[in-house]
C-alpha positions as CSV (number, residue, x, y, z in Angstrom):
1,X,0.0,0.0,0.0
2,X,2.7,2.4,0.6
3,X,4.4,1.8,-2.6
4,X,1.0,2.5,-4.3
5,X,0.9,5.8,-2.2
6,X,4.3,7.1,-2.8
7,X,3.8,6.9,-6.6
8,X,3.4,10.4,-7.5
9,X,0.9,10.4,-10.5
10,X,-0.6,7.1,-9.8
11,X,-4.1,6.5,-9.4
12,X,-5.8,3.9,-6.9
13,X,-8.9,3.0,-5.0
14,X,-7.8,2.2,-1.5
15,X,-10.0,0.3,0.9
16,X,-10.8,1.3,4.2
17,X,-9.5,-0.7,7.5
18,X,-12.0,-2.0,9.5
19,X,-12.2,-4.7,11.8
20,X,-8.7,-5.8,11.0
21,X,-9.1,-6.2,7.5
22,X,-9.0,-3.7,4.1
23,X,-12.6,-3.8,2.7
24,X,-14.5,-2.4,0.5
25,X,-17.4,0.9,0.7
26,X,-21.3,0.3,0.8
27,X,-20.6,3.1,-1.5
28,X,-18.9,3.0,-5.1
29,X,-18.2,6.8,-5.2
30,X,-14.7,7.7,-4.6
31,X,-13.1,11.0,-3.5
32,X,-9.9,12.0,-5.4
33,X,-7.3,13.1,-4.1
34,X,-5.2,15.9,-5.2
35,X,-1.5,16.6,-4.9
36,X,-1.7,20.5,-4.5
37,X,1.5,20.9,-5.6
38,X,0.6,19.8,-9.2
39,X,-3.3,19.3,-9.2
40,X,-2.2,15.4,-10.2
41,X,-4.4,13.0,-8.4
42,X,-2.3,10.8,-6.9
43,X,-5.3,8.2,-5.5
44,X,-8.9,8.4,-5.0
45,X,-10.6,6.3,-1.8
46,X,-14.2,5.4,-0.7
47,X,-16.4,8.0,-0.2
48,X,-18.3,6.6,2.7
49,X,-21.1,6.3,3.8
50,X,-23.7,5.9,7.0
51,X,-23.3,2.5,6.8
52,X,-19.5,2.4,6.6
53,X,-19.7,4.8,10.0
54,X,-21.7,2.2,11.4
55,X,-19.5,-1.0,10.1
56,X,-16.6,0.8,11.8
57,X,-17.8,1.6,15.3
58,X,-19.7,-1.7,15.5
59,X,-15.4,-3.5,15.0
60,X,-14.7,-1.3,17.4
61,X,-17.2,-2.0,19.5
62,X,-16.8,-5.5,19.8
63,X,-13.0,-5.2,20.2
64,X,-12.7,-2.2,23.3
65,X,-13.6,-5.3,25.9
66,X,-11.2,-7.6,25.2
67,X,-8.6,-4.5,24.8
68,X,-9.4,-2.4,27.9
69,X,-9.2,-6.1,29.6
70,X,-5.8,-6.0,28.8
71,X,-2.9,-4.5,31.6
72,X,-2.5,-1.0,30.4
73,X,1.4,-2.1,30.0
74,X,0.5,-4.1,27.6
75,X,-1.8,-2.3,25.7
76,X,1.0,0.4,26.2
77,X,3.6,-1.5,24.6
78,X,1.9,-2.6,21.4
79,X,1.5,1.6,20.8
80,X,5.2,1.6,21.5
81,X,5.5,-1.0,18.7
82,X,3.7,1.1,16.2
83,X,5.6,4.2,17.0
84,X,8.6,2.2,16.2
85,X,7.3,0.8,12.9
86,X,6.5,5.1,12.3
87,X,9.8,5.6,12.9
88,X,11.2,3.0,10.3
89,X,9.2,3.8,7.8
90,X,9.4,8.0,8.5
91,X,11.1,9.2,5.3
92,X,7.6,7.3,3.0
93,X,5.5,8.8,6.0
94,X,7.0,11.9,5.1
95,X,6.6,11.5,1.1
96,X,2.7,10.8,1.5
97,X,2.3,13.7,3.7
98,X,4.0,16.2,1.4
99,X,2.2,14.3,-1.3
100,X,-1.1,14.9,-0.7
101,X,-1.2,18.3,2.1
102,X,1.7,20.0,0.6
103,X,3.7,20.9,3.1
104,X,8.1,21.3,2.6
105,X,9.2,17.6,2.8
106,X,11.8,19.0,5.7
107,X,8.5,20.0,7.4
108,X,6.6,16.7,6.7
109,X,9.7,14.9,8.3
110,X,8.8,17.1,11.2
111,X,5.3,16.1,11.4
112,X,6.2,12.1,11.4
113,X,8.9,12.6,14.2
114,X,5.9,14.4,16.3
115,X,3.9,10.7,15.2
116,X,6.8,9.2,16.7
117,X,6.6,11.5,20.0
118,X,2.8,11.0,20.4
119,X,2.6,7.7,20.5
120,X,5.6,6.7,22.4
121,X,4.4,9.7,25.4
122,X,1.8,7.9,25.2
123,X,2.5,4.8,25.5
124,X,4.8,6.1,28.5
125,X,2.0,6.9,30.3
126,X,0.8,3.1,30.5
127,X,1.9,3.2,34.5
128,X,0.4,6.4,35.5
129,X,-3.3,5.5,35.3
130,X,-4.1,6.4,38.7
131,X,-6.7,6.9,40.8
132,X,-7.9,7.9,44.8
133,X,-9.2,6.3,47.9
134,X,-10.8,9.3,49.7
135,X,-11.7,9.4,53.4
136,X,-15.6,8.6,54.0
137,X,-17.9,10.2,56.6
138,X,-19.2,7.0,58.2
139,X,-17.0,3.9,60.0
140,X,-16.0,1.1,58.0
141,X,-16.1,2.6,54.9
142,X,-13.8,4.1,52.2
143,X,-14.5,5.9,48.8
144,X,-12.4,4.6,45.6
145,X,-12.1,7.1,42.5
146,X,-11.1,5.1,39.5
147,X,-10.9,5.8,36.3
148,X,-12.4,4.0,33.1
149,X,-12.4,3.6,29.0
150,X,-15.3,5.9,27.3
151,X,-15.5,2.5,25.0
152,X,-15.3,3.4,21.7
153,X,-13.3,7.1,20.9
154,X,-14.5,9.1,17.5
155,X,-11.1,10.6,15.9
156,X,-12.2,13.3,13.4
157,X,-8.6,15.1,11.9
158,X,-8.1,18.4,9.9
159,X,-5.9,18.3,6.5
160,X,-3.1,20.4,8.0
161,X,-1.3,17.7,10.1
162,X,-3.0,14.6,8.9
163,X,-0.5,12.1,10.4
164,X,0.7,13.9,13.4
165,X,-3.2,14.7,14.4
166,X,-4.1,11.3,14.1
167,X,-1.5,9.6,16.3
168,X,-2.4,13.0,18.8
169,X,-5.5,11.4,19.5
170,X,-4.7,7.5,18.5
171,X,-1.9,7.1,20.9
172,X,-3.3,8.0,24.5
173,X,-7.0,6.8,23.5
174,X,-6.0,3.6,22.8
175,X,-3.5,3.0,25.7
176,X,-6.3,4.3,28.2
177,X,-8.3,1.5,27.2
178,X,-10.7,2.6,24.2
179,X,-11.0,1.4,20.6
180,X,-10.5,3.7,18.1
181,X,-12.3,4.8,14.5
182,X,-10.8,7.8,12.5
183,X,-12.2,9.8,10.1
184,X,-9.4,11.9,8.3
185,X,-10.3,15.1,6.1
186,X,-11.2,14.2,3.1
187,X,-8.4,16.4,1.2
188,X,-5.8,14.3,3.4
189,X,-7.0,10.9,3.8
190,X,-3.8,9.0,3.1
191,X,-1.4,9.2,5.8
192,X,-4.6,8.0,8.3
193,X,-5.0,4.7,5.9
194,X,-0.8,4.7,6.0
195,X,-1.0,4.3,9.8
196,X,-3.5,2.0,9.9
197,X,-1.3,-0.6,7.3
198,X,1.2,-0.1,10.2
199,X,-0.9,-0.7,12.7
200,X,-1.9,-4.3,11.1
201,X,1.7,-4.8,10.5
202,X,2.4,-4.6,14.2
203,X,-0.2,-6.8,15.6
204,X,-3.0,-4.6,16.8
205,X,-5.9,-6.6,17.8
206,X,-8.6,-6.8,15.3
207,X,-11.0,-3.6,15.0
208,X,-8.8,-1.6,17.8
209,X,-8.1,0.6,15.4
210,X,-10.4,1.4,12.4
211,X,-10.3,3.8,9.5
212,X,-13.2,5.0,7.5
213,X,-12.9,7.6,4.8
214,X,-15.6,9.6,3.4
215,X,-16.7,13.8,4.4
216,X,-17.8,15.1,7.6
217,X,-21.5,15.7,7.3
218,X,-21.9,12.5,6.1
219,X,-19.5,9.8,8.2
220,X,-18.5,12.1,10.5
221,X,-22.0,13.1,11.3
222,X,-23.0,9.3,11.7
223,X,-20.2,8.7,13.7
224,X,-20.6,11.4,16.8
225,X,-24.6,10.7,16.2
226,X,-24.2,7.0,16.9
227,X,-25.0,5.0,20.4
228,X,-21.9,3.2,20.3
229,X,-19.6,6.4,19.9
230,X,-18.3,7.1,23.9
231,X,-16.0,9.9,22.7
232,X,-15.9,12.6,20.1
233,X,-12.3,14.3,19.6
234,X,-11.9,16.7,16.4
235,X,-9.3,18.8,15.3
236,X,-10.3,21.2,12.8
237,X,-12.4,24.4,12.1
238,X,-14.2,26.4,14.6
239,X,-17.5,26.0,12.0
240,X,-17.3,22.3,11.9
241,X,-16.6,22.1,15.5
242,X,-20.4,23.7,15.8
243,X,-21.6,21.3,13.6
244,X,-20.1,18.4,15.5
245,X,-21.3,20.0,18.9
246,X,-25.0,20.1,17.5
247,X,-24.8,16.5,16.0
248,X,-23.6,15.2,19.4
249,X,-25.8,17.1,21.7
250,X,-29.3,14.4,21.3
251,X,-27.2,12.2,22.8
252,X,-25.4,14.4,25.1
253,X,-22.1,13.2,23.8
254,X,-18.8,13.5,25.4
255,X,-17.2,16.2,22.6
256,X,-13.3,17.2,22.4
257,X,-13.1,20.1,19.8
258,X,-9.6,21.9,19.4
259,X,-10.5,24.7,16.9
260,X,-9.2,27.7,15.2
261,X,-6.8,30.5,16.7
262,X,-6.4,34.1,15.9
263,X,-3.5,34.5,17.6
264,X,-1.6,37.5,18.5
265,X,2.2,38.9,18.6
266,X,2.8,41.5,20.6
267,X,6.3,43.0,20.6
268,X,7.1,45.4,23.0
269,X,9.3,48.3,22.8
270,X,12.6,46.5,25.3
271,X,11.8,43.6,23.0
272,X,14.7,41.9,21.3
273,X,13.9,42.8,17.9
274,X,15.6,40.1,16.1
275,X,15.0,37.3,18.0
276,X,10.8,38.7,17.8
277,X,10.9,38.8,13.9
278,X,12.7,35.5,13.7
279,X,9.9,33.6,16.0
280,X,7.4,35.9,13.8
281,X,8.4,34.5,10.5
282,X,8.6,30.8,11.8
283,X,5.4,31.7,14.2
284,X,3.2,32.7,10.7
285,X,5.0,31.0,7.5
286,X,5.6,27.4,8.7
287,X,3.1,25.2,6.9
288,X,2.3,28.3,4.6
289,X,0.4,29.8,7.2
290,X,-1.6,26.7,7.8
291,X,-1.1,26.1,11.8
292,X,-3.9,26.9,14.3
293,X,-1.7,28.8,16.6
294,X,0.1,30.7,13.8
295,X,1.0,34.5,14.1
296,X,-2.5,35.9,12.7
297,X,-1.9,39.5,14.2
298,X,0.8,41.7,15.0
299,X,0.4,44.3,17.7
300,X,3.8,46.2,17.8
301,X,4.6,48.7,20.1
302,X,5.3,52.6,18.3
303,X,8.5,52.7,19.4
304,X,10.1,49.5,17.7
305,X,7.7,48.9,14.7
306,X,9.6,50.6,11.6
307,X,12.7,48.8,12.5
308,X,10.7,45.1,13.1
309,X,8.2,45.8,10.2
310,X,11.7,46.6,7.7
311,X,13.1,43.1,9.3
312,X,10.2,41.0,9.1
313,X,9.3,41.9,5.5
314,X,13.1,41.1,4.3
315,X,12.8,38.4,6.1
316,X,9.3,37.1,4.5
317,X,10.3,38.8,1.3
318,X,13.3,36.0,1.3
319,X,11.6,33.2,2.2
320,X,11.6,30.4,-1.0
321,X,8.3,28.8,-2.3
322,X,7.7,26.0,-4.6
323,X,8.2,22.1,-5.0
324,X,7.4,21.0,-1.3
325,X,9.8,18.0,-2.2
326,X,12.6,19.8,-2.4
327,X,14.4,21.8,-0.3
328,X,12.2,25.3,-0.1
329,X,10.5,26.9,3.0
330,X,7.0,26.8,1.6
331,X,5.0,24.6,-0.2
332,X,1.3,25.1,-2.0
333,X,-1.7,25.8,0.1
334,X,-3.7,22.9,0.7
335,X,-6.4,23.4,-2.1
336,X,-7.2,26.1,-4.9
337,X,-10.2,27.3,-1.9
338,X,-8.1,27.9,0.5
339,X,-5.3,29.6,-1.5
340,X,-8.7,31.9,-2.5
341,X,-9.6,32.2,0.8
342,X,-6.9,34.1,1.9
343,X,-7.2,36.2,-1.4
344,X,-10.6,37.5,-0.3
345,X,-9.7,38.4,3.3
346,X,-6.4,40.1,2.2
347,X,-8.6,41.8,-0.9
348,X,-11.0,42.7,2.2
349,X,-8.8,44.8,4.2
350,X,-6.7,46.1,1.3
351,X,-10.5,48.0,0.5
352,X,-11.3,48.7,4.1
353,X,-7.4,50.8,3.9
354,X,-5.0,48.8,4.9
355,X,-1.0,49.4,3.6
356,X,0.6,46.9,1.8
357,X,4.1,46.1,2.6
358,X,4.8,43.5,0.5
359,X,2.4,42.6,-2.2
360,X,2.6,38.4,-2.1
361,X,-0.8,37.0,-3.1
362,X,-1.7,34.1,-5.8
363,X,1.1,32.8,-7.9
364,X,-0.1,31.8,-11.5
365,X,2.5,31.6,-13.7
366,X,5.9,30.0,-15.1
367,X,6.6,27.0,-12.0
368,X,3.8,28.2,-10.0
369,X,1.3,27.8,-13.5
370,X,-0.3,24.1,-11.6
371,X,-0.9,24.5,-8.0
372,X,-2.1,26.4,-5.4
373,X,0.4,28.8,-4.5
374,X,0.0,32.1,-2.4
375,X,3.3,33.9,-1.8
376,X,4.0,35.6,1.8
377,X,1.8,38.9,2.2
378,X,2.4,41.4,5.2
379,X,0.1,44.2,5.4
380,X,-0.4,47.3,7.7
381,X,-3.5,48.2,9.4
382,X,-5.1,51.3,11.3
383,X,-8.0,49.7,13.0
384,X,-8.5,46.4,14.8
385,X,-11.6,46.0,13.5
386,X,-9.9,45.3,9.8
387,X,-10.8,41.9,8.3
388,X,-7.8,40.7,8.5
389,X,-7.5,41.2,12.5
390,X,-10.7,39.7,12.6
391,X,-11.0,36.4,10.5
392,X,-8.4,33.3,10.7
393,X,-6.8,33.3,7.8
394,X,-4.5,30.3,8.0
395,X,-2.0,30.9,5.4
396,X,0.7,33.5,4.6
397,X,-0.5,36.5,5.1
398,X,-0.3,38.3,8.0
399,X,-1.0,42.5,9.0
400,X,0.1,44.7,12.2
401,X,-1.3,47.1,14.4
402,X,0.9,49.8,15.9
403,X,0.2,50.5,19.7
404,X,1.5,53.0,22.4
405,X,1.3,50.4,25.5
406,X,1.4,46.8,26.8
407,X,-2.4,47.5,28.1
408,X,-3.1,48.6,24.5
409,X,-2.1,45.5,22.8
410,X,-3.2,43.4,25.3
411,X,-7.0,45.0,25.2
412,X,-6.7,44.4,21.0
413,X,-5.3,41.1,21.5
414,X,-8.3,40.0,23.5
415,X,-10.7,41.4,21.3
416,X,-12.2,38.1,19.5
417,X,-13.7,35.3,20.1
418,X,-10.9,32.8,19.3
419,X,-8.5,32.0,22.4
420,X,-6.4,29.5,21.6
421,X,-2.4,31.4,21.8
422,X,-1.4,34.5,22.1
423,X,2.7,35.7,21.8
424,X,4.2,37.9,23.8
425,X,8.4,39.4,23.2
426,X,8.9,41.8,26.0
427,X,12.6,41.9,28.5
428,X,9.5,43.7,31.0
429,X,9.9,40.9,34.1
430,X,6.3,43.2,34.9
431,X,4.4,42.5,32.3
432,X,5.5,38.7,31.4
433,X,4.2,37.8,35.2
434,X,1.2,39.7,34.1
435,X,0.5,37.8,30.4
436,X,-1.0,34.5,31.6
437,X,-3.6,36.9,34.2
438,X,-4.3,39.1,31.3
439,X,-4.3,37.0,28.0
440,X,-7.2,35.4,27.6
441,X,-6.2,32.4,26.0
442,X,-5.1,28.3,26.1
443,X,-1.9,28.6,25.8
444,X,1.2,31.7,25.3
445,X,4.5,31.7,24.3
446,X,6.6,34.4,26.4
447,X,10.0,35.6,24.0
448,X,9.4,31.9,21.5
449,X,8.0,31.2,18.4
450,X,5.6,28.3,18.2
451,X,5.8,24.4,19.2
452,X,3.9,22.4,21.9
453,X,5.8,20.2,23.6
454,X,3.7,16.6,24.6
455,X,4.1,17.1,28.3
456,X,2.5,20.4,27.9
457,X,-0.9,20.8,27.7
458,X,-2.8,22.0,24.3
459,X,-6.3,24.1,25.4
460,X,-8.0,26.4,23.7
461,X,-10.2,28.7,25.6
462,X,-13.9,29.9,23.7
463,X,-14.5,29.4,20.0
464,X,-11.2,27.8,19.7
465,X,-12.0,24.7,21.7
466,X,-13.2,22.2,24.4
467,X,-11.1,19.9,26.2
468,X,-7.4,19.4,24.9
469,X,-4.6,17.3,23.8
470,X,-1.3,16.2,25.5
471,X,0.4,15.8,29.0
472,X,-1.1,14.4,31.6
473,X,-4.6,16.9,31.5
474,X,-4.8,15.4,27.8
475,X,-4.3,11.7,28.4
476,X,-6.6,12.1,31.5
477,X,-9.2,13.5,29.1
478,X,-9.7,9.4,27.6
479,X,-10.6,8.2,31.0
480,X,-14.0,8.5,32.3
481,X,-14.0,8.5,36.5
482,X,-15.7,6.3,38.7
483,X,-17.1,6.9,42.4
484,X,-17.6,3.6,44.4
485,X,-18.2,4.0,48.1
486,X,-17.2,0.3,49.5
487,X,-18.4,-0.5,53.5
488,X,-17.2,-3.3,54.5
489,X,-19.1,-3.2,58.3
């Protein structure tokens, strides 16, 4: 199946894994999928259907038991085993993922050594299931707090990080006892189906993990609708997260949504300038712009903002763009939409007067004449009310606000509903033992560019999420808890 995958051009129906084995769609539609480098499809898979949703969870189903029955250890070290057979095979993990999202092939590697990460931390955490024994009120008597499998966990993944999202959720669900059925974006279905061939290969039991392919208001609906569904856990937009909320709530489903960001980066005046457009540039181009705690907005303080605008457009202004398999900083956008997308909201504020410091936008011609490319864009803006402080634009374009305080930028900052990260460079001890009191959002990064590390804990805070990923608040977060009040008089 990999080989099939990895040739670049090629066409093929894949199957979806369920139950332990490849089969075939109640449907015969297929969905294509398109390299967005080239606009070559490179394979098409089933476009599934109600039926497929309910094939899946009913494997999965019938397998949790058996699998939470298992010593977590155990359980633990067959997700160890997988993250090893990830690791062998990184470099065609890589391929596929560049393949079919677009993302730099350096940066794809990236994404499979975070596969790698997730799954072993996970698998780590095999010995720390833990729960209480809690003093009771009456003699003879004790209260146990344990903690449980959901059953069967719903893994619904965006197209920006389609292997890395996956395992996010896989990896920790699966070693806290629950079976697992994942529902990939339909743009990026193949590294989902690649991890599952892996899976088989290393010996997970039989419908532990399943993998349906298909679109979101169709499987995905079925899915989070379903009776046998314990746990819902998406990654993606903040409007399909509403979607997913509403679909669960009949059944008053248990829903994880990590959403959208609209982050800001404030730069004070005692900043280090060089060091803030640096983690600026990485903070908003990696992944052309598609990362849901990218830079969105700068706020930069009067004082400093000539000499870090002048830096950061050189800077942007230099960066490469084109063949994500070679050696360039950006790749395509994910799909002709989304590249126009980002044209609209950029077109937007251009009308409602903001500056534009380096023109970017759509590239149609010569290399760039196939694909969807959209070159780095930085813009300057008067109001925070401009479109493109307001919507998430996920991709690379980016505008700043000048400010004449620390209270300024952090009032503009918090003005939205998204609170997911927030960036702060400042040498003020003050006001960085202020930021997490006044920054109303999930997660901040104090003088650094972007990166979660797995012991951390990913969160966003309003419409950018419920729940979160990672650590030990994330792991926690696939174990339901248990009151039992045992008298023994």
């Amino acid at each position: 199946m990999l080989d099939l995958l990895l040739q670049q051009g090629a066409t093929t129906a894949a199957s979806m894994y369920v139950g332990g084995d490849w089969v075939a769609s109640d449907s015969r539609a297929l969905i294509e999928v398109e390299n967005p480098a080239t606009e070559e499809i490179i394979a098409s898979v089933p476009d599934g259907t109600a039926e497929d949703a309910r094939m899946a969870l009913e494997a999965a189903h019938r397998a949790q038991p058996a699998w939470a029955a298992l010593p977590a250890i155990a359980r633990g070290r067959l997700v160890a085993k997988l993250a090893g057979a990830v690791s062998a095979q990184a470099e065609d993990l890589a391929r596929i993922v560049t393949l079919e999202q677009g993302k730099p092939l350096a940066q794809a590697r990236g994404e499979i050594g975070a596969v790698v990460t997730f799954l072993t931390y996970a698998a780590e955490s095999a010995r720390r299931i833990e729960g209480d024994i809690v003093a009771a009120d009456n003699p003879d008597e004790e209260i146990q707090i344990r903690r449980h499998p959901y059953g069967v966990v719903v893994g619904l993944t965006a197209w920006n990080y389609p292997a890395a999202l996956a395992a996010r959720k896989l990896g920790p669900a699966l070693v806290a006892g629950n079976s697992f059925v994942l529902l990939a974006h339909e743009i990026t279905p193949l590294s989902g189906l690649a991890l599952a061939r892996l899976a088989h290969q290393v010996g997970l039991p039989a419908g532990v993990f399943n993998v349906v392919t298909g679109r979101g208001p169709v499987v995905g609906q079925a899915m989070v609708e379903s009776p046998l569904s314990g746990l819902v856990t998406m990654t993606g937009s903040t409007r399909a997260g509403r979607e997913i909320y509403r679909a669960g709530a009949e059944g008053l489903k248990v829903i994880r949504l990590e959403l959208g960001g609209k982050a800001p980066f404030i730069v004070m005046q005692d900043a280090d300038i060089d060091a803030a457009v640096a983690a600026a540039v990485t903070a908003r181009f990696t992944n052309c712009g598609q990362i849901c705690t990218c830079n969105e907005r700068m706020y930069l303080h009067r004082d400093i903002a000539d000499a870090f605008l002048e830096k950061f457009v050189a800077a942007a202004r230099a960066l490469t763009i084109g063949d994500p398999l070679g050696a360039v900083d950006l790749g395509p956008k994910v799909s002709g939409a989304e590249r126009d997308k980002v044209a609209r909201i950029v077109a937007r504020a251009r009308a409602a007067g903001a500056e534009v410091l380096l023109e970017g936008g759509p590239l149609t011609d010569g290399r760039h004449a196939r694909g969807h490319w959209y070159a780095p864009t930085v813009l300057e803006v008067s109001d925070n009310a401009s479109p493109v402080l307001r919507e998430e634009v996920f991709g690379p374009a980016v505008a700043a606000l000048r400010v004449d305080s620390f209270e300024a930028a952090v009032a503009h900052a918090n003005d939205t509903s998204y609170g997911l990260s927030a960036y702060l460079f400042t040498r003020n001890a003050r006001d960085l033992a202020r930021a997490p009191r006044l920054l109303k959002f999930g997660e901040l990064y104090l003088n650094r560019s972007n990166g979660e590390a797995v012991q951390g804990f990913h969160t966003g805070w309003g419409h950018s999420g419920l729940g979160g990923e990672d650590g030990k608040y994330g792991f926690d977060g696939y174990l339901r808890k248990q009151t039992t009040y045992l008298n023994w008089g």
